[in-house]
Phi, psi and omega in degrees: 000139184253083165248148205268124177234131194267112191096108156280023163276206153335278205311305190281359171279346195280304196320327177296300182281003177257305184305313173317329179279348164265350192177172178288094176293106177260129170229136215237099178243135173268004159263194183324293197221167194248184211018043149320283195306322187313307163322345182213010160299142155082039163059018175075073200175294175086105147267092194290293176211218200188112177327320200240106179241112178215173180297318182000318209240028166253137190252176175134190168314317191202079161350299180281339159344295207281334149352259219296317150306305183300344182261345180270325189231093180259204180295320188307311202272354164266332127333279176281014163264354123311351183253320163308316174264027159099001187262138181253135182261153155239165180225134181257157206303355183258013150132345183292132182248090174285130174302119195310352187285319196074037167227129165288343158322319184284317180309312190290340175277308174333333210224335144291331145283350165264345186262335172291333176282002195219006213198116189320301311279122179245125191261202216326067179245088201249133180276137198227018136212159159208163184217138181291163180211095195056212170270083169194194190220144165260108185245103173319133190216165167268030151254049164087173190285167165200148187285172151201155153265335177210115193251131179261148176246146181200028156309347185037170207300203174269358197284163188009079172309331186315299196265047188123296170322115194173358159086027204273336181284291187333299189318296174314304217246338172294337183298345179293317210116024193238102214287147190225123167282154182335135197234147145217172189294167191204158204038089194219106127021116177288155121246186210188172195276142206239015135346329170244341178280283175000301207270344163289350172339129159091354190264145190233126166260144135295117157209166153293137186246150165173123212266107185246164172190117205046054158100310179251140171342068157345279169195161173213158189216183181214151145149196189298153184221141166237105153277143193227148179309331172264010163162262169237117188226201210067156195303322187294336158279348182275299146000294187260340178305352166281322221251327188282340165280013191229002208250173207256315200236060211255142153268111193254119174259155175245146177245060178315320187228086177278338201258015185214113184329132174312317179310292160347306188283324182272031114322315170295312183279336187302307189293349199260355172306349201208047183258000221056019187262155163265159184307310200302358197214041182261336179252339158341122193070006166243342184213173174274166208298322165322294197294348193269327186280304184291344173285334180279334187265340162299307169320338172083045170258136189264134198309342201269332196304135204271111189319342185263035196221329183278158187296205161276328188293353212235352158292315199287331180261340148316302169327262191326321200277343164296318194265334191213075179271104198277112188234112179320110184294122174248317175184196173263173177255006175068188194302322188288347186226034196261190211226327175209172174228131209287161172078170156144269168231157202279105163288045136278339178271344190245151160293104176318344237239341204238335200082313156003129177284128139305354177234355193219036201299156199102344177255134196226143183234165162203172161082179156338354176262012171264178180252106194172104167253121157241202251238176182274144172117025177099322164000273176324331162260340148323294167326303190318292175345279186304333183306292191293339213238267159003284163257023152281328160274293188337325196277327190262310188310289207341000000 
């Protein structure tokens, strides 16, 4: 049986080496070389997936669509299918599990020599139509047509056009008949008003995230924050940036001293009036030293002014302002600089149980061109994986 995988990323390389035990395997990547975006996940660290897996931390049309993947092929069995292929894993207590070199390079060759021993992979070959043709596909390329009996699309979204991206799977599958829900970036970089950000460039906080939008609560998240000259990024801004590309009126609040209580804080300065400190040196040891002066110095209070001058009100609104820093949302840094992309073709049109187009048998998706995003922390290569590996045997077996 000859099946044609649309895409050299995640998906379609696990699809490949899975598929490859059944049938004659073609894999058609239009850039250079294939697991380009894989190469540069995870800050080039690559977090392949993460122990503590459930749909929870899956987004779409329909949350449980990812079920019936994730149990045939989960964290354990993705392990040890990295492991069949020459890759050594570590797992860090918070549950993310990184290849031991701490290079995504080693995840994309393991996977790239396995797919090269058992599987065509043809590189800068881009498809550029397809059509049923009896039971097989005519699939147009720019290195000339080619037959299949059974075609996976794994192109994956719009997310990071550099490395890939760019939505090529959709077009091919509406040309099928398959209707696509809205797509925007996810895991993505805020920007906000950036008046308190700006002068903060490069500095990383632990806080509480929370996404309001026109006055309600939205979603929240906890965890490292990076300000930047256009606002906000880290995983805990990442964490909400799906839901922050879709609100009308958004507000992002920070929680600076998330694990300690308001009172607490304004406890802390009240002992510190009669310390000899000046205001620019009021947070000192509670916060880092940029982020403490300049969150005291937006209040308009002047560095120089002496700590014992100020009131219990004027501690007390230092306080609130450690616990409740509010920054107005203006937009994302978009698709070019998003990590996956939310939305995509309607897993409705598909089997949970197999990836099989319901309107189209022989056609099978996985990976990112579904409508299925999940949270920052390996999700998302989880998804490939299970996704991938999933209809490459089915797709070979049927």
């Amino acid at each position: 049986m000859d099946i044609l995988i649309v895409g050299g990323g995640a998906a379609g390389l696990a699809a490949a080496v899975e598929a490859a035990r059944f049938g004659r395997v073609t894999v058609l990547e239009k850039g250079p070389r294939v697991g380009r975006k894989l190469a540069v996940t995870g800050n080039g660290r690559c977090n392949l997936t993460n122990l503590d897996l459930s749909p929870a931390h899956y987004h779409g049309e329909d949350r449980d669509f990812v079920l019936p993947a994730l149990t045939r092929f989960g964290v354990e069995d993705t392990l040890r299918f990295f492991r069949e292929l020459g890759l050594v894993t570590v797992s860090e207590s918070s549950g993310r599990v990184y290849p031991h070199s701490d290079q995504a390079g080693s995840v994309v060759d393991v996977l790239r020599f396995a797919a090269g021993r058992v599987s065509d992979v043809r590189c800068d070959t881009a498809v550029t139509a397809v059509r049923c043709a009896d039971d097989s596909f005519e699939v147009a390329t720019t290195a000339g047509t080619l037959f299949c009996q059974k075609l996976i699309v794994a192109a994956g979204g719009e997310a990071s056009p550099r490395f890939g991206g760019g939505g090529d799977g959709y077009r091919l599958l509406r040309a099928l008949g398959h209707t696509c829900t809205p797509r925007t970036p996810s895991l993505v970089p805020l920007k906000t008003d950036n008046a308190l950000t700006r002068p903060l460039k490069g500095v990383r906080a632990d806080a509480a995230v929370a996404l309001f939008d026109g006055g309600r609560e939205v979603c929240r998240s906890a965890g490292e924050v990076q300000f930047t000259e256009y606002g906000l990024s880290g995983p805990a801004i990442f964490e909400v940036s799906r839901e922050a590309a879709r609100v009308s009126v958004g507000v992002i609040r920070l929680d600076l001293l998330r694990e300690t209580a308001l009172s607490e804080v304004e406890a802390m300065l009240l002992a510190r009036r009669n310390s000899g400190l000046t205001v620019e040196n009021l947070l000192t040891g509670i916060l880092h030293n940029k982020l403490g002066r300049t969150l005291v110095g937006s209040l308009g209070y002047k560095p120089d002014r002496p700590v014992s001058s100020l009131t219990d009100g004027d501690l007390g609104r230092v306080a609130r302002s450690v616990k409740r820093v509010e920054l107005p949302v203006t937009g994302t840094l978009g698709m070019e600089s998003a990590q996956v992309t939310a939305g995509g073709a309607r897993t409705a049109e598909f089997d949970p149980w197999t990836l099989e187009s319901r309107l189209v048998p022989g056609l099978f998706a996985c990976g990112e061109v579904l409508d299925v995003d999940g949270d920052c922390g390996g999700y998302n290569l989880q998804w490939a994986w299970s996704s991938g590996r999933l209809a490459g045997q089915l797709g070979a077996r049927s």
